[in-house]
N, C-alpha and C positions, 0 to 999 in steps of 0.2 A: 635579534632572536624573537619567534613567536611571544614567549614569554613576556616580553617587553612592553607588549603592546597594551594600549589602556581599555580596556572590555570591562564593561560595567552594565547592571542588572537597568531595562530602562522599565519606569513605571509612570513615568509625566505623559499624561496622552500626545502629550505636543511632540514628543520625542520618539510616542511610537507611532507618529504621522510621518513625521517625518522618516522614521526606520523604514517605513511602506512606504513612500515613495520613494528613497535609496533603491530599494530591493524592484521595485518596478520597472526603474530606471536602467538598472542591471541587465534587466530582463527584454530592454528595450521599449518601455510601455511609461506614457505620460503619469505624471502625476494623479491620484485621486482625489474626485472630486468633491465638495461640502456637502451633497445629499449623498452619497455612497460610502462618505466616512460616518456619517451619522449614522448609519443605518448599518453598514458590516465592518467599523471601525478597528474595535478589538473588545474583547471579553477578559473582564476580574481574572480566569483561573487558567490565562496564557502566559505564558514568558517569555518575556523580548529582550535580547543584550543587545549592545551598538561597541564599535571598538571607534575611538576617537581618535585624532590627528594630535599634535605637542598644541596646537593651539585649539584645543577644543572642538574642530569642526566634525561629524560623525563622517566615520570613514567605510563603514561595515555592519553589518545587522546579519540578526539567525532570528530565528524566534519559533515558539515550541508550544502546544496546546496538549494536555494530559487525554486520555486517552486509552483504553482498556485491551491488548494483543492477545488472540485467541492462540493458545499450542494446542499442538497433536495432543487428542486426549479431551477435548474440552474445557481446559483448565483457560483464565482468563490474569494475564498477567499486567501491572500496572508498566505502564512506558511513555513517553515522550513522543510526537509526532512531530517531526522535526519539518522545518516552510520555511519562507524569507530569506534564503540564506543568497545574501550577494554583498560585492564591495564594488567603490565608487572607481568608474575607469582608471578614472588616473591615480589613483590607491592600490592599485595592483601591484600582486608580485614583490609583496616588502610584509611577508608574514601574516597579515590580518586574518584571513579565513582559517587559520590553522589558532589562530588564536579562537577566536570566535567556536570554532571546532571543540577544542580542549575544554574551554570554560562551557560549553554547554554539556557535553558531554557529563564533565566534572558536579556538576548543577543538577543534572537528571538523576544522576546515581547517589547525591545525596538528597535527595527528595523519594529515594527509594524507589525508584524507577529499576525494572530490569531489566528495558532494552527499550534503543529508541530506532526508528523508523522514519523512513524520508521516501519521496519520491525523486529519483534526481534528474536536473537538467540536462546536465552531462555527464555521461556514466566514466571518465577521469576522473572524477574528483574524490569521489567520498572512497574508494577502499581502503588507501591510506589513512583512514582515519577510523578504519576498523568496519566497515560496513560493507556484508557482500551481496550479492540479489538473493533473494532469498522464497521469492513467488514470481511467475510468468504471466502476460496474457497474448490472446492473439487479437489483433485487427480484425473485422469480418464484416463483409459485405453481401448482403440477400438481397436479392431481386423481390420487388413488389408483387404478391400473388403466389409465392411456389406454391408448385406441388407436393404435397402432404402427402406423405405414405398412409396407406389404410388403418396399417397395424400402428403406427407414431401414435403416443396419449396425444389425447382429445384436450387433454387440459381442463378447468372449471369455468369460473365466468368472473369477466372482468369489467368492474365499473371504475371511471374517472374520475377523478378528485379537481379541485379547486384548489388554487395556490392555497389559501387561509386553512382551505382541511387536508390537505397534504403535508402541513408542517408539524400540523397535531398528529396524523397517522401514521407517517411514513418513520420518524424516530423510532418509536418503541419495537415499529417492524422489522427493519436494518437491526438496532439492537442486536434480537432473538435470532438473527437471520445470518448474524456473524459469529456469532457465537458456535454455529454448527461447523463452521469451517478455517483452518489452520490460518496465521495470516490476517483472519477478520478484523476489526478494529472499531470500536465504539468512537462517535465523535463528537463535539460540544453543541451548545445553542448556536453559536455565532457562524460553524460549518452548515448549518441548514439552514438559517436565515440566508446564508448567500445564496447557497444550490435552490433553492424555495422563489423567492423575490427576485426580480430581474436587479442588478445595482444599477438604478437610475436611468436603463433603458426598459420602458416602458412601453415600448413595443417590439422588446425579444420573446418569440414566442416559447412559451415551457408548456409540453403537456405531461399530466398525470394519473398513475392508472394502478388500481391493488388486484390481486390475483388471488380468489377465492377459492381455495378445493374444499375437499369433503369436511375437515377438519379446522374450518374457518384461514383467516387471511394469513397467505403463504409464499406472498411472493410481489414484487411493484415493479413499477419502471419509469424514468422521466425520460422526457423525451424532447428534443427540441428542433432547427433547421440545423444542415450544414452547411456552415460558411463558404463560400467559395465554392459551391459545386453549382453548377451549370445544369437547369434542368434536361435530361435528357428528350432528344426528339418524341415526341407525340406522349411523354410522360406526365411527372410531377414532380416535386418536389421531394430532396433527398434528406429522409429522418434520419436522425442522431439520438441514437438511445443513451444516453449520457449517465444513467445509475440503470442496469436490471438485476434486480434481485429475486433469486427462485430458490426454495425452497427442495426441491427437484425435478428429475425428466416431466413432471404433470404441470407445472409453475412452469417451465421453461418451453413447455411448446405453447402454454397457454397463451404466454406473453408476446412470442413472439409469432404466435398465429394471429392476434391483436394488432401487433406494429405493421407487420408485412399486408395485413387484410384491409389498411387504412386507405380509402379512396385517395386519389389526386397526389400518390404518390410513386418517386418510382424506382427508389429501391431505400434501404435502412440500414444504415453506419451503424458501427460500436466498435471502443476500444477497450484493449486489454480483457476482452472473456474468458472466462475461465478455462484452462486447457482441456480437462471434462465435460464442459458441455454438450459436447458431440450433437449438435444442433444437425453435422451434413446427415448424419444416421439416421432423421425423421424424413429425410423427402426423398422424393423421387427421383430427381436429378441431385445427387450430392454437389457437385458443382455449381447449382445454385447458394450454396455459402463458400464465398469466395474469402479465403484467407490471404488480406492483402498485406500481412506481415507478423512478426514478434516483438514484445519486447519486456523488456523489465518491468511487472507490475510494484513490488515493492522492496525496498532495498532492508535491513535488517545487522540494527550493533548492538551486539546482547552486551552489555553493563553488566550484570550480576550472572556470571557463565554458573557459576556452582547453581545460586537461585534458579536459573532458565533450567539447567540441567534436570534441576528435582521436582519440577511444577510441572513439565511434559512426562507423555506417557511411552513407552517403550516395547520393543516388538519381542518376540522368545528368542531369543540366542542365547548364548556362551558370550560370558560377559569381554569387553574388550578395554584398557589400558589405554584412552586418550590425552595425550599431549596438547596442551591448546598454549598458541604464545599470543600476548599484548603487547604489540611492540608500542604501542602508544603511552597504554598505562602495566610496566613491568610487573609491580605486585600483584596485578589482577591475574599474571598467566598461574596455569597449574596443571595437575594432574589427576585425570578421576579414573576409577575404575567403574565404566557403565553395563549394566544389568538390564535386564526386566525390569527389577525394581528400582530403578535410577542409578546415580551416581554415588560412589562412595569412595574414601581416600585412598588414594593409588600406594599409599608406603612407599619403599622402596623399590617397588615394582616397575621395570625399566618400561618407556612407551611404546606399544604396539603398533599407533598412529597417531601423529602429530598433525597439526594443521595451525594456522595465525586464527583471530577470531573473528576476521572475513571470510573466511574459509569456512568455519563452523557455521556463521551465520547462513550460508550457501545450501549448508542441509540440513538446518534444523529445525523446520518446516515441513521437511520432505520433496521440498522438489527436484533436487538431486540427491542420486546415492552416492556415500562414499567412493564406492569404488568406482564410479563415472569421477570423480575430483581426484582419486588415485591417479587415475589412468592417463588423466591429462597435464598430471603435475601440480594441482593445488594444495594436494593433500601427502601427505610421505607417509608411505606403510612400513613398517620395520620389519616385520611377522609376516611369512607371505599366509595368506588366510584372512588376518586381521578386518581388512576392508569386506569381503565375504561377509563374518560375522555383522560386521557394524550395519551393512547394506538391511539387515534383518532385522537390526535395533533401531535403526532409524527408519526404516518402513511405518509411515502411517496404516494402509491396508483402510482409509477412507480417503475423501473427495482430498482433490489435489489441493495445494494452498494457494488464496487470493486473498489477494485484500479490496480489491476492489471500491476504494475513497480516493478521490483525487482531494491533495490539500499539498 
């Protein structure tokens, strides 16, 4: 049984060297090395478990860095960012991850966490363990130089930073910058010393750049090569925007009239953009941003469903009777009756709409409506109308949700 297995809290650096390079290994990537440990090893206010073999040897690791989740409404709720999570080949398949799962889970919600958040490997894993995607992004690909619509914002002006004054600037900006948007996610010291400082290759190129409008700095972007693309004939080399952050449409053509305007290149990668950004809407040839795919920007397992429930904001409807089940952890499921004004106790009042709470987590952001999760089976309507009203309560009526942090 899960339960069985010996998971225990690690805090000996040597143990969480070792957890990082289990989890590396998993991942298929060597070991880390003595200047890259020193320098992005771990940070005081992370949490590491390891679940260990009958003879001591560490068989599995998760590990978790606190962290600030923006809801609809603005409201900033405390949560877990959950990373690391692998088990050693031949450890497979005899419960570990599910233990490791529990106990973390278990651990964040008594630490007062309300939900914790991952980005995942592989999108099998985690729903069974209560997590459903809960924000989108698209892949996109510009050609170097488009053409800009007349009427497209002009954007402000943007000057570049230096790794040393990027690490001071670029926090406090993200910050404020996530905070406007469903999804967002504040991140510690030791998230930006990696993204910031190359680990130990010292000639990976990082550029960086703040986007200035009327109303002072609004918006950045890093930027670096990407791996494995082949210069195109008679071009440049292919940029990978790796963090941009806009403020909005004035931030967002700024930036990336900046990337795409960059000499000796010949064209500029990004993953997961926000689904609003509607970058094709600024040019000329819309086809010049080539959407080369979708996918899951962050996954989402709300811990305190009542907490989550009353810290978001809500759209005008006629309130509706949600049913939410935990199959993982039973006492947590319930029953609320939600409002405008939030959530309040359902009584005896039978469920309108029920859902597990991968399900809920699905749209409690906003990126799906209810009754898209109706219609396809994730969610069950009792009331025909129900999902109707919900689609109204759960409507943001602002910018779509992203979180936009790889970790």
């Amino acid at each position: 049984m899960a339960e069985d297995h010996d998971v225990r809290t690690l805090t000996d650096p040597a143990d969480r060297r070792a957890a990082t390079d289990l989890f590396r290994a998993s991942v298929h990537a060597g070991p880390i090395g003595d200047a890259v440990w020193e320098r992005h090893g771990h940070a005081a206010d992370e949490h590491w478990l390891g679940a260990r073999t009958d003879d001591g040897e560490l068989a599995g690791t998760a590990f978790s860095f606190p962290t600030r989740l923006t809801l609809p409404g603005g409201t900033r709720v405390p949560a877990a960012a959950v990373s690391a999570v692998g088990v050693r080949a031949d450890r497979t398949r005899a419960g570990r991850l599910s233990a490791l799962m529990r106990a973390q889970l278990t651990a964040a919600a008594d630490r007062g966490d309300v939900a914790a958040v991952l980005r995942a490997s592989e999108t099998g894993i985690y729903e069974r363990f209560g997590y459903g995607i809960a924000a989108r992004g698209e892949h996109v690909r510009v050609g170097a130089h488009p053409r800009w619509r007349p009427e497209a914002p002009a954007g402000g002006t943007v000057r570049m930073l230096g790794p040393d004054e990027a690490v001071t600037v670029l926090p406090p900006l993200q910050e404020r910058l996530a905070g406007a948007r469903p999804g967002g996610m504040t991140r510690n010291e030791r998230w930006w010393t990696r993204a910031v400082h190359p680990g130990g290759q010292e000639d990976e190129y990082r550029g960086f750049a703040v986007h200035r409008g009327p109303d002072g700095d609004d918006g950045f972007v890093q930027w670096g090569l990407r791996r494995g693309e082949p210069r195109t004939p008679g071009g440049g080399d292919v940029l990978e925007a790796q963090q941009l952050w806009a403020a909005g449409p004035d931030a967002v053509a700024g930036l990336w009239r900046f990337l795409t305007g960059i000499d000796l290149t010949s064209a500029v990668m990004s993953w997961f953009r926000p689904l609003d950004e509607h970058l094709d809407l600024m040019l000329v040839d819309p086809r010049e941003v080539r959407v080369e795919g979708r996918g899951d920007d962050v996954w989402l397992r709300l811990l305190d469903v009542r907490g989550a429930l009353a810290a978001r904001s809500w759209g005008p409807a006629d309130p509706v009777v949600l049913r939410v089940r935990d199959p993982l952890f039973d006492d947590r499921s319930g029953t609320w009756r939600i409002g405008p004004d939030g959530p309040a106790p359902a009584g005896a009042a039978a469920p309108e709409l029920e859902c597990d709470v991968a399900g809920l987590g699905t749209a409690f952001l906003g990126d799906r409506l209810p009754s898209v999760l109706v219609a396809t089976g994730r969610w069950t309507e009792h009331v025909p109308g129900a999902a109707a009203r919900a689609d109204l309560l759960f409507g943001t009526g602002g910018p779509a949700p992203w979180c936009g942090t790889f970790f």
